[in-house]
C-alpha positions as CSV (number, residue, x, y, z in Angstrom):
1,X,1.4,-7.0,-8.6
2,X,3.3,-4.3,-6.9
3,X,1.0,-1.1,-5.8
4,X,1.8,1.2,-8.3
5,X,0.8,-1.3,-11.2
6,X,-2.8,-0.9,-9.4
7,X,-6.0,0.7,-10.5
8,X,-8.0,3.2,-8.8
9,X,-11.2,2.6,-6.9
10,X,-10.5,-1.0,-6.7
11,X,-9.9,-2.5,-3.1
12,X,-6.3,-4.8,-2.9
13,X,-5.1,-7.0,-0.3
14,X,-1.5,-6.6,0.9
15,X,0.4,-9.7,0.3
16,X,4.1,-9.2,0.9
17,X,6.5,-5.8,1.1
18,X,10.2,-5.9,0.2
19,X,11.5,-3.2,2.4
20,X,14.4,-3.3,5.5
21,X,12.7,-4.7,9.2
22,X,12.3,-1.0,10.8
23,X,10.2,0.2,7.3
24,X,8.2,-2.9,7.5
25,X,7.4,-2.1,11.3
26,X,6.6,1.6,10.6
27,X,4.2,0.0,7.7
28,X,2.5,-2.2,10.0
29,X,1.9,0.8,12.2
30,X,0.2,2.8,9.7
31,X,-2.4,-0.1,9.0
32,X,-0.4,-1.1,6.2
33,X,0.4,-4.6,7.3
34,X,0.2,-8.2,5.4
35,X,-3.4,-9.2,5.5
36,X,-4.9,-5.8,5.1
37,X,-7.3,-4.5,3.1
38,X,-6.8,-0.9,1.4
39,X,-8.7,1.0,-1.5
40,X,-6.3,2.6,-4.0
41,X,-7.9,6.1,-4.0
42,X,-5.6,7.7,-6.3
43,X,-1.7,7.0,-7.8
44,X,0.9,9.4,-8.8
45,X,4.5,9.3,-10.2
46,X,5.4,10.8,-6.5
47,X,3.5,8.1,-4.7
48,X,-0.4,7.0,-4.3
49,X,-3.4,7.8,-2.1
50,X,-4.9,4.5,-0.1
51,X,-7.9,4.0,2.3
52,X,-7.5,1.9,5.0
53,X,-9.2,0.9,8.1
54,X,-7.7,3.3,10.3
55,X,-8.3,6.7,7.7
56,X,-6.3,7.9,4.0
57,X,-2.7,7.3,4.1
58,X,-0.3,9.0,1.6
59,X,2.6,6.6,0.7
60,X,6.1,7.9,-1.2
61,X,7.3,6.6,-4.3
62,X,9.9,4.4,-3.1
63,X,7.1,2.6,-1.4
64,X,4.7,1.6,-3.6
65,X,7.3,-0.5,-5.9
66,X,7.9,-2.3,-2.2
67,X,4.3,-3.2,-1.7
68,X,2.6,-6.4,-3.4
69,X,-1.1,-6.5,-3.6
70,X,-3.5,-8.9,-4.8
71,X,-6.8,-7.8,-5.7
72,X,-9.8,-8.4,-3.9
């Protein structure tokens, strides 16, 4: 499922993101790479509110349609 078909409070997995090669990098860099695990604090129409290892990261609205997660 993509990230903004996700529910609060419930911890995902980050499977695969459809974005250019220099996003992806900057993704990666945030602690938002394949193979992590993030807690979907909150989601709004201008983007969502994630926990991951490395602190709270706010994400846009053009990329949480990019992100697929599968829950965990």
């Amino acid at each position: 499922m993509q990230l903004s078909q996700a529910k609060t409070g419930k911890s995902y997995q980050i499977c695969d993101k459809q974005c250019s090669e220099p996003l992806n990098q900057k993704l990666t860099l945030m602690g938002l790479g394949i193979g992590m695990v993030i807690e979907l604090i909150a989601l709004y129409k201008h983007g969502a509110v994630v926990t991951t290892p490395f602190g709270q990261i706010a994400i846009g609205s053009d990329l949480i349609n990019t992100i697929s997660v599968t829950l965990i």
